[in-house]
C-alpha positions as CSV (number, residue, x, y, z in Angstrom):
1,X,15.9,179.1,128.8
2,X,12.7,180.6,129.9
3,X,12.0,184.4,128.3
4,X,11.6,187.9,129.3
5,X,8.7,190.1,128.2
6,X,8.8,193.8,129.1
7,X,6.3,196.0,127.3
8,X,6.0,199.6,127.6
9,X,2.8,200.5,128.7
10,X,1.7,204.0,127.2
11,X,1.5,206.7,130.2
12,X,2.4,204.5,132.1
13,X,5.3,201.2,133.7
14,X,7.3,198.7,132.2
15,X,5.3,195.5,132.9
16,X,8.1,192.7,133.4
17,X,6.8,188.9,132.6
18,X,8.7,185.9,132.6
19,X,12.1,184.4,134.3
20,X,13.9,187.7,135.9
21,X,15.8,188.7,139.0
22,X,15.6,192.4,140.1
23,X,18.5,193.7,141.9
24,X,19.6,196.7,144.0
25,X,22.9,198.7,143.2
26,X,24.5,196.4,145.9
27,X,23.5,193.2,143.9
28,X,20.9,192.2,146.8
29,X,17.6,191.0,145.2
30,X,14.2,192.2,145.7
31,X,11.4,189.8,147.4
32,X,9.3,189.2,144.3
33,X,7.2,186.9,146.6
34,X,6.9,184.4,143.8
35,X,5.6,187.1,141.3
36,X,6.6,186.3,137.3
37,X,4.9,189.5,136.5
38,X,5.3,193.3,138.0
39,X,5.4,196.6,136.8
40,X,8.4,199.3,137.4
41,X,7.9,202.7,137.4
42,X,9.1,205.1,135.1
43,X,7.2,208.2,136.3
44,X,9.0,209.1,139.5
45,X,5.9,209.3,141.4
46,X,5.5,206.1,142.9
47,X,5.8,205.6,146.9
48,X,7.0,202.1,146.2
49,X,9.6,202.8,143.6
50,X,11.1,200.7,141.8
51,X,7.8,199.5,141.6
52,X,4.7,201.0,139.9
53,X,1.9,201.8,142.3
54,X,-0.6,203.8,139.9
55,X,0.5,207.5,140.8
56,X,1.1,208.4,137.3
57,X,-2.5,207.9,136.5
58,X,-3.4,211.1,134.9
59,X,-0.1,212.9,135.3
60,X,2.4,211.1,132.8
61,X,2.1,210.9,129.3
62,X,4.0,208.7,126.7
63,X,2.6,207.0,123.5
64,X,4.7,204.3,123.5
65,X,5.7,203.2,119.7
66,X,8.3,201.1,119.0
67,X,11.5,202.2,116.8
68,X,14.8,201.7,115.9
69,X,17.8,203.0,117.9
70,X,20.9,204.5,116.1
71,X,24.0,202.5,115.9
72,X,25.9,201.2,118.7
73,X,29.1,203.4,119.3
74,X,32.2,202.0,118.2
């Protein structure tokens, strides 16, 4: 089974690498033209949303650090 890498980019998108399918709400799939590697953006600003197009450049800020979520509700 190939992987999937997403990183958190600070101020910034999450860059998706690897074997992955992106999907509407209706379950249709995105054109990815071949692409194993994009970036989605978590800003809002982008014109070409769900994809990053570099609008948050300078208006978004977010160190991104790893840690350690709280336990899963039982």
């Amino acid at each position: 089974m190939a992987s999937t890498k997403i990183t958190v980019n600070n101020n910034g998108s999450l860059k998706i690498e690897g074997d992955f399918e992106i999907v509407d709400r209706n379950g249709q799939a995105y054109d990815l033209n071949g692409r194993n590697v994009i970036s989605l953006c978590r800003c809002g600003m982008s014109q070409n949303k769900p994809f990053c197009d570099g609008a948050h450049k300078g208006h978004f800020e977010h160190d991104a650090i790893a840690f350690q979520l709280p336990p899963k509700k039982q």
